[in-house]
PDB file of the backbone (N, CA, C, O) and the ligand in Angstrom, with CONECT records:
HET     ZN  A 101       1
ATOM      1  N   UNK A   1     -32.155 -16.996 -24.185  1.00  0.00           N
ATOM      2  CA  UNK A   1     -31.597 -16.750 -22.859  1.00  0.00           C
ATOM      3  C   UNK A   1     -32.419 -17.484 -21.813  1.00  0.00           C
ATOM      4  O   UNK A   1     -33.649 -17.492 -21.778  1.00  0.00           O
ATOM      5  N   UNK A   2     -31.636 -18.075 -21.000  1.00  0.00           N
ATOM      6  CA  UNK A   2     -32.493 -18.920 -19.865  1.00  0.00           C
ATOM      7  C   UNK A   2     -32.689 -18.106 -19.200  1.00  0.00           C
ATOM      8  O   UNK A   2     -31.844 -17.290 -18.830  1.00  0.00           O
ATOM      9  N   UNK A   3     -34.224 -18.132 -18.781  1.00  0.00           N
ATOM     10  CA  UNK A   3     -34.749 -17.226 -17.350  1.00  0.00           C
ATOM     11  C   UNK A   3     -34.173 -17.301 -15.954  1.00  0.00           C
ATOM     12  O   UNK A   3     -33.776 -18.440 -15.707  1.00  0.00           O
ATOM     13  N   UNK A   4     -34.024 -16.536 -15.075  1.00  0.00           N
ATOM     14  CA  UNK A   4     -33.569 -16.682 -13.457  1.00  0.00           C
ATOM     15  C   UNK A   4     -32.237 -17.131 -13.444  1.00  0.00           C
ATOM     16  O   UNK A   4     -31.829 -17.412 -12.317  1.00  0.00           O
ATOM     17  N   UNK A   5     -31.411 -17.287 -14.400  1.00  0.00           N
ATOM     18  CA  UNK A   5     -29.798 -17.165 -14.383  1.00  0.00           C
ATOM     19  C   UNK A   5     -28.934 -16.169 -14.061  1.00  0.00           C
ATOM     20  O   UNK A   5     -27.895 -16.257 -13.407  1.00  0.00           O
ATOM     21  N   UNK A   6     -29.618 -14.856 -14.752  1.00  0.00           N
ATOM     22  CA  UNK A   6     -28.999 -14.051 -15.064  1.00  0.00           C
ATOM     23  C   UNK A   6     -28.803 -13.238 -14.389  1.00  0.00           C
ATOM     24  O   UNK A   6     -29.902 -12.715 -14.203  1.00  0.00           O
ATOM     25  N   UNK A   7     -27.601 -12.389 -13.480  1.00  0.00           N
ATOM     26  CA  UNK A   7     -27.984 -11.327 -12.811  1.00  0.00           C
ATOM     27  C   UNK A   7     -28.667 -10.119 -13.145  1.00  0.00           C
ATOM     28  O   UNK A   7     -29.167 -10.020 -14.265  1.00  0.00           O
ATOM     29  N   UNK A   8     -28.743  -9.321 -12.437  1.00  0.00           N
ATOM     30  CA  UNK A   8     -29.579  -7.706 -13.092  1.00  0.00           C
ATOM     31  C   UNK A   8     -28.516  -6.975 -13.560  1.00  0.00           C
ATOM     32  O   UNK A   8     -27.429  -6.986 -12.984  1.00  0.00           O
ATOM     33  N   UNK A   9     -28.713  -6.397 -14.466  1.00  0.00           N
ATOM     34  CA  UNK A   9     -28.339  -5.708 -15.488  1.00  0.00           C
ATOM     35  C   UNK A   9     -28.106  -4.192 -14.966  1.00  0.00           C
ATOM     36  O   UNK A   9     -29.183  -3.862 -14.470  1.00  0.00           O
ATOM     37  N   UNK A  10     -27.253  -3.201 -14.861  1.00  0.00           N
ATOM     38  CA  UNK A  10     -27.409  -2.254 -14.321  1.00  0.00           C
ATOM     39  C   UNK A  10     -26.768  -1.221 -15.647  1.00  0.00           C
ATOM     40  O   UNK A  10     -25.565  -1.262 -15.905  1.00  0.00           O
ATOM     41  N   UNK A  11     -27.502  -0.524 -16.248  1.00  0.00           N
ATOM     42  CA  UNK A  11     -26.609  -0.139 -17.708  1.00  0.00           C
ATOM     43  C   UNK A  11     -25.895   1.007 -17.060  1.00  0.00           C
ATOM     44  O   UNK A  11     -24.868   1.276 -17.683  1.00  0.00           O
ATOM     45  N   UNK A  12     -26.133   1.913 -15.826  1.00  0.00           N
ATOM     46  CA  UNK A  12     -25.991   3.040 -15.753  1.00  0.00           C
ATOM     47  C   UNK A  12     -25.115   2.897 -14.341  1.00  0.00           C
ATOM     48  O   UNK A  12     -25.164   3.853 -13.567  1.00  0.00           O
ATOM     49  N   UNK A  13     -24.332   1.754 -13.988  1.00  0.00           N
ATOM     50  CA  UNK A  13     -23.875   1.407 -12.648  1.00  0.00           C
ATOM     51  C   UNK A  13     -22.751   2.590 -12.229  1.00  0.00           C
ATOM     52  O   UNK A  13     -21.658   2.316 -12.726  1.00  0.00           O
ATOM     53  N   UNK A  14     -22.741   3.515 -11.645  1.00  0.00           N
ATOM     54  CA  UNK A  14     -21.772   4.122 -10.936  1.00  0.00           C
ATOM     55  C   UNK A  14     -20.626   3.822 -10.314  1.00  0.00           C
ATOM     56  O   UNK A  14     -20.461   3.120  -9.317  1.00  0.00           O
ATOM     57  N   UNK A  15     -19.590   4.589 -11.180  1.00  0.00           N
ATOM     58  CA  UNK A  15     -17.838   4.509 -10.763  1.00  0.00           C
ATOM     59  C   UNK A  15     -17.546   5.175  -9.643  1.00  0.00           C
ATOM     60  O   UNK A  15     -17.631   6.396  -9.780  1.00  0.00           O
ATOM     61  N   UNK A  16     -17.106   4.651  -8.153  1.00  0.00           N
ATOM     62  CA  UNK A  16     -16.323   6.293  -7.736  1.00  0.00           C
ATOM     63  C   UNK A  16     -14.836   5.790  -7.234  1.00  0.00           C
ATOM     64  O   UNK A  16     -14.374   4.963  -6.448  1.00  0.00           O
ATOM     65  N   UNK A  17     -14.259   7.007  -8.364  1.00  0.00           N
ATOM     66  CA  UNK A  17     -12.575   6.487  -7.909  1.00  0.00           C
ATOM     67  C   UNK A  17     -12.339   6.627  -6.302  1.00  0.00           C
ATOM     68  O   UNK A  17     -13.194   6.815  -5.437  1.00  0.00           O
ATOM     69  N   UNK A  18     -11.070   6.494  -6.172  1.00  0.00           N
ATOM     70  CA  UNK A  18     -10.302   7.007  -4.921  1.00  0.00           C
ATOM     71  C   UNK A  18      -9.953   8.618  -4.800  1.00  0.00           C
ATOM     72  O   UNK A  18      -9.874   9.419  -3.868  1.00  0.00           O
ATOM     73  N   UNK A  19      -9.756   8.681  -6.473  1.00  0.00           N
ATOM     74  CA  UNK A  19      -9.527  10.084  -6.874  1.00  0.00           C
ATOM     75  C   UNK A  19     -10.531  10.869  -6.665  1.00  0.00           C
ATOM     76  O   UNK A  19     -10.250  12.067  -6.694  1.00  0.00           O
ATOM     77  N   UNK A  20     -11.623  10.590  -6.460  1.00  0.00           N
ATOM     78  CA  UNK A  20     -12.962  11.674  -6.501  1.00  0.00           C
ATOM     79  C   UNK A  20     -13.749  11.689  -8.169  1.00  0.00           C
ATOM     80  O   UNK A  20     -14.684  12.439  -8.452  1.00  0.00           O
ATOM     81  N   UNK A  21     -13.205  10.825  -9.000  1.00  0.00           N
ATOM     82  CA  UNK A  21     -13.349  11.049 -10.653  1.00  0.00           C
ATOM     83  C   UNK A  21     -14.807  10.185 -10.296  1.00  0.00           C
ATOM     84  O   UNK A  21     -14.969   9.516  -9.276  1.00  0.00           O
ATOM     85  N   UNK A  22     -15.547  10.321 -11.100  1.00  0.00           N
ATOM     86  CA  UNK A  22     -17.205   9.290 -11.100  1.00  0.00           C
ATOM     87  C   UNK A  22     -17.461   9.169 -13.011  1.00  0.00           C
ATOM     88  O   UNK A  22     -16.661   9.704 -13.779  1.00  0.00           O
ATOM     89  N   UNK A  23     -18.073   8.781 -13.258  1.00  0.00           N
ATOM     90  CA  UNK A  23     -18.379   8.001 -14.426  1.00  0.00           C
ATOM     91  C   UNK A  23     -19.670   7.081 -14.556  1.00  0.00           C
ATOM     92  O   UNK A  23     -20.571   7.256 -13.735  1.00  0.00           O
ATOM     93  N   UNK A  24     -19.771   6.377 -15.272  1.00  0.00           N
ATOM     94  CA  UNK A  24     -21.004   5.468 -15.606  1.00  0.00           C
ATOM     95  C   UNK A  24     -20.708   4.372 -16.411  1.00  0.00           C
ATOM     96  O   UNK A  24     -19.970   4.586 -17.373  1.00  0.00           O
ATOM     97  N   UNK A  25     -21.190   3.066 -16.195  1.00  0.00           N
ATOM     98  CA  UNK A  25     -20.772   2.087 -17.211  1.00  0.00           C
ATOM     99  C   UNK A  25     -21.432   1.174 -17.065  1.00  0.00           C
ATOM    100  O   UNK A  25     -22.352   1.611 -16.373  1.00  0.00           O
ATOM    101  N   UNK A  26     -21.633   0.056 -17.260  1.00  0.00           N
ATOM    102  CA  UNK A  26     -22.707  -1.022 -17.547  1.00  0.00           C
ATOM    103  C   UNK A  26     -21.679  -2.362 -17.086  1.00  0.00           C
ATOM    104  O   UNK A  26     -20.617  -2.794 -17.536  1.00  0.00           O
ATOM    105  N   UNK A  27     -22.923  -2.921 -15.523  1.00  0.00           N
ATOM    106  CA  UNK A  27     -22.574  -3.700 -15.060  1.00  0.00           C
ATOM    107  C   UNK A  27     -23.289  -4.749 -14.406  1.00  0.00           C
ATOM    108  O   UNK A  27     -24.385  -4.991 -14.913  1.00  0.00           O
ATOM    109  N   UNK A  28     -22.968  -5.424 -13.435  1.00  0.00           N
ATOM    110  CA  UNK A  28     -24.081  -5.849 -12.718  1.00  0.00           C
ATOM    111  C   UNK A  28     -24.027  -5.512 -10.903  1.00  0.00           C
ATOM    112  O   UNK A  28     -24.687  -5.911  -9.943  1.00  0.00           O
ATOM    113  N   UNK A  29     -22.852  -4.559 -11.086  1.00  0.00           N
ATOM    114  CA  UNK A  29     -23.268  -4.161  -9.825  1.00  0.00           C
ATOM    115  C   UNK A  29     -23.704  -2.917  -9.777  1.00  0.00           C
ATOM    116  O   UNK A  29     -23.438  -2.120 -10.677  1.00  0.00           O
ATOM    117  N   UNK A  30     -24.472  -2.580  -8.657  1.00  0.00           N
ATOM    118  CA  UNK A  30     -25.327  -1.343  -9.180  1.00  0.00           C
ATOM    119  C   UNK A  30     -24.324   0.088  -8.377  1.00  0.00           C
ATOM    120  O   UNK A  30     -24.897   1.178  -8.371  1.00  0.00           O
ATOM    121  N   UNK A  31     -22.780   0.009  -7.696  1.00  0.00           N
ATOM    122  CA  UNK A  31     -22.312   0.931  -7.607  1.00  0.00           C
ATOM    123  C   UNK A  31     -20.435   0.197  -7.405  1.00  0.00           C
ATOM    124  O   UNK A  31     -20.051  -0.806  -6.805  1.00  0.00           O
ATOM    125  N   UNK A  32     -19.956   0.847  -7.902  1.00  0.00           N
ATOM    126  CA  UNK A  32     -18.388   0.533  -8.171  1.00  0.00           C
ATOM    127  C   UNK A  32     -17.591   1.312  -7.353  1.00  0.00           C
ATOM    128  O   UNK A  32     -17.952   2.487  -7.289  1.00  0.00           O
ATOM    129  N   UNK A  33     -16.372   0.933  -6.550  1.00  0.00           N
ATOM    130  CA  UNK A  33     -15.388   1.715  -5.697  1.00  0.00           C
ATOM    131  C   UNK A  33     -14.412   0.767  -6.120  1.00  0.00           C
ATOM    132  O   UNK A  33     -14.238  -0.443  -5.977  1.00  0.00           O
ATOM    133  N   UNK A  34     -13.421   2.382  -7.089  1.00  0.00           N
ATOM    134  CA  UNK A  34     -12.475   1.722  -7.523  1.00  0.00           C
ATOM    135  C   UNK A  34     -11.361   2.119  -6.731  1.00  0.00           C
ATOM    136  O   UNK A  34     -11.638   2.527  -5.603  1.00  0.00           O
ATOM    137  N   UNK A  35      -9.949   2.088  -7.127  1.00  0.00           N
ATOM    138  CA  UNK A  35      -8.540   2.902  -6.300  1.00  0.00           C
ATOM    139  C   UNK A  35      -7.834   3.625  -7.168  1.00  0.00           C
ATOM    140  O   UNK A  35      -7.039   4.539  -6.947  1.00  0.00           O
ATOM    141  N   UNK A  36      -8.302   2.984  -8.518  1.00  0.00           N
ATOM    142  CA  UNK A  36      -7.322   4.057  -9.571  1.00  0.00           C
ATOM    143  C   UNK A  36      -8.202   4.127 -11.082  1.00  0.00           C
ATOM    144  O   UNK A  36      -8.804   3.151 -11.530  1.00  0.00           O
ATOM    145  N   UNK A  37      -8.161   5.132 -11.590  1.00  0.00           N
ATOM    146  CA  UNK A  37      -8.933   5.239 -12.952  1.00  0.00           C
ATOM    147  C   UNK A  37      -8.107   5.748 -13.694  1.00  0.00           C
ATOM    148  O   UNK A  37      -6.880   5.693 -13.614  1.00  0.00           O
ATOM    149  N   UNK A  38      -8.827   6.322 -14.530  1.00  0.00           N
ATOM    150  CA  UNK A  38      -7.603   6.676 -16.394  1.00  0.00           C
ATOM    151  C   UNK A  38      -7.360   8.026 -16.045  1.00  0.00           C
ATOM    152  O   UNK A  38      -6.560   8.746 -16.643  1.00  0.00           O
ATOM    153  N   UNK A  39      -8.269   8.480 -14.765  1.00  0.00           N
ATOM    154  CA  UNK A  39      -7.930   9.939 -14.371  1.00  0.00           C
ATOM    155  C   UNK A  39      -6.960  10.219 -13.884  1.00  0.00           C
ATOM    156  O   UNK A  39      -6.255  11.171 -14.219  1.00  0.00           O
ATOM    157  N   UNK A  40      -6.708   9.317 -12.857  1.00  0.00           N
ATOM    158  CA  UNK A  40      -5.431   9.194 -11.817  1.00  0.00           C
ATOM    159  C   UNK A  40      -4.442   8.001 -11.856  1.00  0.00           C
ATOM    160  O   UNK A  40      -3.766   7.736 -10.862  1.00  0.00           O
ATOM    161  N   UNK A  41      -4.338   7.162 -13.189  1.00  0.00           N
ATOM    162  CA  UNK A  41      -3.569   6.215 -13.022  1.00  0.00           C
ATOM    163  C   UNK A  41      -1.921   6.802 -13.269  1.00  0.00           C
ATOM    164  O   UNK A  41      -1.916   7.578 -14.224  1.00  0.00           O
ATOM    165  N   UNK A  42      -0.724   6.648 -12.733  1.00  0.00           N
ATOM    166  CA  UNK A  42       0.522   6.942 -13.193  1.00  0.00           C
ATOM    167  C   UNK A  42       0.656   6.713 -14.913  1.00  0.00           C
ATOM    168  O   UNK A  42       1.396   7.420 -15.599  1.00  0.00           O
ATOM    169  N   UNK A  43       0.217   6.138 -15.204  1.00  0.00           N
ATOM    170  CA  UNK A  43       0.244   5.688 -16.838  1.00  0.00           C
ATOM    171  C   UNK A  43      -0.683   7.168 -17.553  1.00  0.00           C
ATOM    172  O   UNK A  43      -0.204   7.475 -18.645  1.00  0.00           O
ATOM    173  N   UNK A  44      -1.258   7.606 -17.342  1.00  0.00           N
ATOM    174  CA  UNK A  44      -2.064   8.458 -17.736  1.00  0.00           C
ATOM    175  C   UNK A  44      -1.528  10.010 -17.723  1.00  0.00           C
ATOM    176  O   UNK A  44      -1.369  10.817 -18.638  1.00  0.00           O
ATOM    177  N   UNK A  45      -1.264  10.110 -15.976  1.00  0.00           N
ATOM    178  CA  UNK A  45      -0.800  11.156 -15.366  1.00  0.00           C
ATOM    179  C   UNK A  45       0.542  11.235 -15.212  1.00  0.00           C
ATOM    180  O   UNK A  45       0.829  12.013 -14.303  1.00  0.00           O
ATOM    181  N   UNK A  46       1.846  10.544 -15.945  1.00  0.00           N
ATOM    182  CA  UNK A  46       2.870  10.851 -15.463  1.00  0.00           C
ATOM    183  C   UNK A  46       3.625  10.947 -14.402  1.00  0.00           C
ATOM    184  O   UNK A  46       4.829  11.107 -14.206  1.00  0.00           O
ATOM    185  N   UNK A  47       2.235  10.756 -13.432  1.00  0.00           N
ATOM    186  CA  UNK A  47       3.113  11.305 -12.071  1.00  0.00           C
ATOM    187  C   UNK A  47       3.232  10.154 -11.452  1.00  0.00           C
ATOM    188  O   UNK A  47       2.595   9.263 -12.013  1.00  0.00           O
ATOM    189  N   UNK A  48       3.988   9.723 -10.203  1.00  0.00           N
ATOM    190  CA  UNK A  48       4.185   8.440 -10.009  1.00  0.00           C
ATOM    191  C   UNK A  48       3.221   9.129  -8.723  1.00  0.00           C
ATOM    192  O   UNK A  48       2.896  10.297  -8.509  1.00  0.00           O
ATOM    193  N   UNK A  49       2.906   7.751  -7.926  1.00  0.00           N
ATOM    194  CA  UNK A  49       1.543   7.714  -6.876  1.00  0.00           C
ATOM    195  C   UNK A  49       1.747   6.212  -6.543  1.00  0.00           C
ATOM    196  O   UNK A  49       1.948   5.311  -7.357  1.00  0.00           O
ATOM    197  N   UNK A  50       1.647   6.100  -5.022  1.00  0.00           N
ATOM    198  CA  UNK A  50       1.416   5.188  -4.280  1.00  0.00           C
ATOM    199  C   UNK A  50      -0.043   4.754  -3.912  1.00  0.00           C
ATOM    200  O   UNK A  50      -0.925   5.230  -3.196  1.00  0.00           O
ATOM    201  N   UNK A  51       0.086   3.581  -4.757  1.00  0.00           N
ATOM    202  CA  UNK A  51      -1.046   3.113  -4.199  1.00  0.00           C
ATOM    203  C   UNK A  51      -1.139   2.135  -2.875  1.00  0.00           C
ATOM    204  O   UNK A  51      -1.119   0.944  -3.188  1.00  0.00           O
ATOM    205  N   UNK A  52      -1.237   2.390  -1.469  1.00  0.00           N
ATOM    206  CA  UNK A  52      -1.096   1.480  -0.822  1.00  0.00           C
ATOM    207  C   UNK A  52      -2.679   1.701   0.508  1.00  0.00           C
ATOM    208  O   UNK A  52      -2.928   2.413   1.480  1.00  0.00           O
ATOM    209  N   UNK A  53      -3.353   0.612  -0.259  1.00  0.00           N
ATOM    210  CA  UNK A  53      -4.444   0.259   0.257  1.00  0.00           C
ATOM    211  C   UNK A  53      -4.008  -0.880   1.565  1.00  0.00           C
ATOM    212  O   UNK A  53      -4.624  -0.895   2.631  1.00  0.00           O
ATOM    213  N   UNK A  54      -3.088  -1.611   1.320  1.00  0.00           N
ATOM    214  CA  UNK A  54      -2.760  -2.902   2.464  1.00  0.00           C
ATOM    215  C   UNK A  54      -2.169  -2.226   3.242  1.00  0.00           C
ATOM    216  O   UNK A  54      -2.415  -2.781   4.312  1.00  0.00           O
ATOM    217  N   UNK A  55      -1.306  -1.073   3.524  1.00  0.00           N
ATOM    218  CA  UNK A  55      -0.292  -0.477   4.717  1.00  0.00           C
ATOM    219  C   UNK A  55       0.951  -1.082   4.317  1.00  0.00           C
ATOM    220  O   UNK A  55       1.873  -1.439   5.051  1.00  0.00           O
ATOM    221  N   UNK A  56       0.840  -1.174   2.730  1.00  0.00           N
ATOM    222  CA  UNK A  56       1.924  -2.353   3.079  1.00  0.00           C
ATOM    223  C   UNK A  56       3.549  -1.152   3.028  1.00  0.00           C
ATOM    224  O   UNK A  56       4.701  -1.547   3.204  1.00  0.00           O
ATOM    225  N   UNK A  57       3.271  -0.204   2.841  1.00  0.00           N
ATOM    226  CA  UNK A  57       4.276   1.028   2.991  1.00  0.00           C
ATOM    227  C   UNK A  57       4.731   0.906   4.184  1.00  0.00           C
ATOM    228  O   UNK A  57       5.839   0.560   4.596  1.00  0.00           O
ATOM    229  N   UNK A  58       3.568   1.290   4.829  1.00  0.00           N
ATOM    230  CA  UNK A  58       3.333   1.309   6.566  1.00  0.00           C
ATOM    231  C   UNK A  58       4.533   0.327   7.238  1.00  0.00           C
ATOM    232  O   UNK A  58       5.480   0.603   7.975  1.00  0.00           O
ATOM    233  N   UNK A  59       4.107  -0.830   6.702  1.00  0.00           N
ATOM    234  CA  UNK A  59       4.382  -2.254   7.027  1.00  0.00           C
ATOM    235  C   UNK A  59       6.284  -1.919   6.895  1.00  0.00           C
ATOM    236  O   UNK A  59       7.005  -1.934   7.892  1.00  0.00           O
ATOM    237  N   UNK A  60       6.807  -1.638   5.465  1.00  0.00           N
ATOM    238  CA  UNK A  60       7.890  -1.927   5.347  1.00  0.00           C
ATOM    239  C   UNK A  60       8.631  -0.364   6.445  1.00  0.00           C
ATOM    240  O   UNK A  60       9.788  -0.429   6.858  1.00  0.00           O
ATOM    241  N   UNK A  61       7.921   0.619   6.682  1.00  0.00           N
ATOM    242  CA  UNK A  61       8.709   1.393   6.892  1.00  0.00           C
ATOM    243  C   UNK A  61       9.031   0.874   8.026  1.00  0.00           C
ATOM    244  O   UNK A  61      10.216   0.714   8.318  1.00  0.00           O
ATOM    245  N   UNK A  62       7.794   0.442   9.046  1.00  0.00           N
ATOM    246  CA  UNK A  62       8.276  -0.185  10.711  1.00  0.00           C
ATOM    247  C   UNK A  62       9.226  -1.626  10.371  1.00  0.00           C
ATOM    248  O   UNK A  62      10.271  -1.640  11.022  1.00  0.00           O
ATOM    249  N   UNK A  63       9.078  -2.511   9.700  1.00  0.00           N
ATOM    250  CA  UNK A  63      10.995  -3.564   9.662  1.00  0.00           C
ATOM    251  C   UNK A  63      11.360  -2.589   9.639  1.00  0.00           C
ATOM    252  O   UNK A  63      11.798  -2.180  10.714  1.00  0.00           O
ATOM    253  N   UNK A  64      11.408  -1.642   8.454  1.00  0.00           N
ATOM    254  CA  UNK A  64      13.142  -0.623   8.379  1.00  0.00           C
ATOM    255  C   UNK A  64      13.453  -0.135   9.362  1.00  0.00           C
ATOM    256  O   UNK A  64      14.664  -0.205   9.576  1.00  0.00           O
ATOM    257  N   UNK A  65      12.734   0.474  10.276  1.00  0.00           N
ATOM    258  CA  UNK A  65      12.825   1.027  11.502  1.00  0.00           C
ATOM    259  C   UNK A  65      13.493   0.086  12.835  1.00  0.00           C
ATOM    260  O   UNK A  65      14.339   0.502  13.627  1.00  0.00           O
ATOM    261  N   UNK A  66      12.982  -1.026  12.834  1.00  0.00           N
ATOM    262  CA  UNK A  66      13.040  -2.054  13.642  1.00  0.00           C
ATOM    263  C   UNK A  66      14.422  -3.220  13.033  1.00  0.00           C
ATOM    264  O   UNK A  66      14.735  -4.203  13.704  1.00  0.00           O
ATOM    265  N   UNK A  67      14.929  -2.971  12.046  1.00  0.00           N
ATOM    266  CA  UNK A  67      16.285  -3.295  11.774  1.00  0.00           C
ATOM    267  C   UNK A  67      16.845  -1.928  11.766  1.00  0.00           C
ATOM    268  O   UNK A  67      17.708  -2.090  10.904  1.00  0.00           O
ATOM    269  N   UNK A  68      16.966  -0.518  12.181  1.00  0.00           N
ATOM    270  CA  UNK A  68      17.652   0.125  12.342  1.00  0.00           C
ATOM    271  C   UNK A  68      18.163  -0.014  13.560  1.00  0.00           C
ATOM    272  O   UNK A  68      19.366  -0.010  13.818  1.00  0.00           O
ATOM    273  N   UNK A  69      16.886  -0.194  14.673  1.00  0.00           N
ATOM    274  CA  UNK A  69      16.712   0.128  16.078  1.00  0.00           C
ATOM    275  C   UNK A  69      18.157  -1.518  16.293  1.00  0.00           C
ATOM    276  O   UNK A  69      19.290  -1.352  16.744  1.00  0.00           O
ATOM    277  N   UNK A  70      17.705  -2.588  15.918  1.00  0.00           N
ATOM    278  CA  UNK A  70      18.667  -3.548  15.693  1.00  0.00           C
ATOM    279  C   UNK A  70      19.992  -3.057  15.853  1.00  0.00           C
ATOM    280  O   UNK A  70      20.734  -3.227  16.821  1.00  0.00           O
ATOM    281  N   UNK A  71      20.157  -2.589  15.066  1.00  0.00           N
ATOM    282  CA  UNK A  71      21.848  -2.422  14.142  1.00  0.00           C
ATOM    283  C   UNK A  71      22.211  -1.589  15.583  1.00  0.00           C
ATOM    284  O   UNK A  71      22.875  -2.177  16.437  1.00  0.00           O
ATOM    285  N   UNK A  72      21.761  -0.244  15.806  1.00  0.00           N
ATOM    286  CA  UNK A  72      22.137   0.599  17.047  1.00  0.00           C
ATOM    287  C   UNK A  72      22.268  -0.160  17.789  1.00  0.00           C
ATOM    288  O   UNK A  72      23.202   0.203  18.504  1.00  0.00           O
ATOM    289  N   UNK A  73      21.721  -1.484  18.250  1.00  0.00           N
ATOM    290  CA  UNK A  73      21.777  -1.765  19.520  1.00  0.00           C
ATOM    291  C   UNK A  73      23.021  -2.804  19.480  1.00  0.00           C
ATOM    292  O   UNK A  73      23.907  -2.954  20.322  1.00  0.00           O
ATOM    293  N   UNK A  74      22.807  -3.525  18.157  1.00  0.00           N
ATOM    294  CA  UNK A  74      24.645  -4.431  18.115  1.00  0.00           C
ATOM    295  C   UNK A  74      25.713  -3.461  18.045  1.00  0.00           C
ATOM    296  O   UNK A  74      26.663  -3.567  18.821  1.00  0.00           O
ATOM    297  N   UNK A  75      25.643  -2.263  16.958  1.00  0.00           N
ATOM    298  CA  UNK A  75      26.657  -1.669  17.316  1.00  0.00           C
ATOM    299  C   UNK A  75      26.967  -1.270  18.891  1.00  0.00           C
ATOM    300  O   UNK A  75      28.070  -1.520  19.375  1.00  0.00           O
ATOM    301  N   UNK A  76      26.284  -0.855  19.390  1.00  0.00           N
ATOM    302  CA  UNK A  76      26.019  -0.220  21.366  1.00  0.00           C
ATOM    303  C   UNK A  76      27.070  -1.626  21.671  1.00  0.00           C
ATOM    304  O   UNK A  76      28.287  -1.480  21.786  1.00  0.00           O
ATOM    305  N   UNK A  77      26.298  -3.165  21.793  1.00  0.00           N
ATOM    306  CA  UNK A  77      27.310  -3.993  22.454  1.00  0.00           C
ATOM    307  C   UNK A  77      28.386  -4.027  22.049  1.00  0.00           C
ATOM    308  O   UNK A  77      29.226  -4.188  22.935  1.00  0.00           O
ATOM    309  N   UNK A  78      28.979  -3.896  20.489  1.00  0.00           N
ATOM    310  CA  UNK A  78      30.146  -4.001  19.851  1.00  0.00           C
ATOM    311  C   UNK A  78      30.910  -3.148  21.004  1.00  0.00           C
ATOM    312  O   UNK A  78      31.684  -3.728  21.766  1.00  0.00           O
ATOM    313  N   UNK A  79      30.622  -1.493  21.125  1.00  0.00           N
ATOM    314  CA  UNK A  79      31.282  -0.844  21.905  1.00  0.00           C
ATOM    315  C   UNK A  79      31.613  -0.796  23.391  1.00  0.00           C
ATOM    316  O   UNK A  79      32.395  -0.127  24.068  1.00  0.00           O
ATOM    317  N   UNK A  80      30.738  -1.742  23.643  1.00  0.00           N
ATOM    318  CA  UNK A  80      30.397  -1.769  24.885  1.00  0.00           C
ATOM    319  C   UNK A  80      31.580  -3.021  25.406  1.00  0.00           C
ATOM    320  O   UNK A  80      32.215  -2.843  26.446  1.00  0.00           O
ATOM    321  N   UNK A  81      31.762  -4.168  24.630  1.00  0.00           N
ATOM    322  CA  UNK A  81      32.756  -5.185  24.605  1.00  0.00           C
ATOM    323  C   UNK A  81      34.058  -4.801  24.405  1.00  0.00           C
ATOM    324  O   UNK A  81      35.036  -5.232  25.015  1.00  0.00           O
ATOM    325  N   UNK A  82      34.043  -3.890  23.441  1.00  0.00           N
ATOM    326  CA  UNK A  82      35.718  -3.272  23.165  1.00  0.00           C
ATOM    327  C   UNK A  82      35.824  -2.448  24.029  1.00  0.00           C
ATOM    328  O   UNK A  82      37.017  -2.250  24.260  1.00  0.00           O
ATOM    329  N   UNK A  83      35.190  -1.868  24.624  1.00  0.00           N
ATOM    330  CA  UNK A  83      35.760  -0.917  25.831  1.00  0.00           C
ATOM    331  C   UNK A  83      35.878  -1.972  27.040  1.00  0.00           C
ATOM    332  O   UNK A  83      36.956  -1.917  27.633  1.00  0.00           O
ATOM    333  N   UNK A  84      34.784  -3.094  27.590  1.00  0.00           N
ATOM    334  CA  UNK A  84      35.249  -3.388  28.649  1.00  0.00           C
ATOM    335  C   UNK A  84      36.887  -4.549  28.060  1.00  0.00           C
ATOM    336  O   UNK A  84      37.737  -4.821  28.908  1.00  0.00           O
ATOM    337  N   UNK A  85      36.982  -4.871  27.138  1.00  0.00           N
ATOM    338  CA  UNK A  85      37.810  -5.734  26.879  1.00  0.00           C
ATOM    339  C   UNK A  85      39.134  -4.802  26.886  1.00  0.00           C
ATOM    340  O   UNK A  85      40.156  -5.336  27.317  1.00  0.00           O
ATOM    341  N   UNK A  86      39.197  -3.690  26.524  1.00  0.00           N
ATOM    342  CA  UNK A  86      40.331  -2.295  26.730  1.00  0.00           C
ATOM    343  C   UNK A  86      40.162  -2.665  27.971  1.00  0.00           C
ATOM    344  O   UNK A  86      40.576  -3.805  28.184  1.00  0.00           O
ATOM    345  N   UNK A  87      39.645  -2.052  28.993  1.00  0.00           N
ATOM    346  CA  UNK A  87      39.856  -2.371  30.273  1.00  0.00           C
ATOM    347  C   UNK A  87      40.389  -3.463  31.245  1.00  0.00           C
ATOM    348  O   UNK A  87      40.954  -3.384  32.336  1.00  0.00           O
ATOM    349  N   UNK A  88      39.954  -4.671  30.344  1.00  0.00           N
ATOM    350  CA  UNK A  88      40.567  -5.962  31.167  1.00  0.00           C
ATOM    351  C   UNK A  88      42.293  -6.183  30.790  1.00  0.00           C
ATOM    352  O   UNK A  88      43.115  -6.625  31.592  1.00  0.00           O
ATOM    353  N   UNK A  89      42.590  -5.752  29.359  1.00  0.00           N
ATOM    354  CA  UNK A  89      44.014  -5.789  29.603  1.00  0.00           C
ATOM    355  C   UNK A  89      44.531  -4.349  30.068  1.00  0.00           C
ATOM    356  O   UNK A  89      45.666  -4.118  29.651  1.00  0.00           O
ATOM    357  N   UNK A  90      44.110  -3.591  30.636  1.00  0.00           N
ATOM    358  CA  UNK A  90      45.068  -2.635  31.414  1.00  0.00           C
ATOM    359  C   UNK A  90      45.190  -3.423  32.537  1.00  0.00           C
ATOM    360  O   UNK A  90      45.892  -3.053  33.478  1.00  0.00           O
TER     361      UNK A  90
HETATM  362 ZN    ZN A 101      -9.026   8.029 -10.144  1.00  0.00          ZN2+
END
């Protein structure tokens, strides 16, 4: 083994999920932050779970919102044209 290559060795490096689960494992960093483990993964647990670290939930719910707010407002002119257009042929 070549000397001064190698990083440090940490045999006992600390896991901590998102879940609160902790563990031990051998690495070279001397503490780990994970988002999902074998404790809490859907594959494990059955249960389905969002993982959304980016907002990216966040993200899609405001478009959905902001093409709703859209749609209300073309429909609004739609009505707004057929009524004044009712009006111009009386
Ligand atoms: Zn976990």
């Amino acid at each position: 083994m070549k000397s001064k290559i190698h990083p440090k060795w940490h045999a006992e490096a600390k896991v901590t999920c998102a879940c609160g689960a902790q563990f031990t494992t051998g690495s070279t960093l001397p503490n780990i932050a994970v988002e999902v483990c074998s404790n809490c993964h859907p594959l494990y647990t059955g249960q389905q779970k969002f993982l959304d670290t980016a907002g990216r939930v966040d993200k899609f719910n405001q478009r959905v919102a902001q093409a709703q707010a859209k749609q209300a407002a073309a429909a609004q002119r739609a009505a707004k044209k057929a009524a004044d257009e009712a009006a111009a042929a009386l």
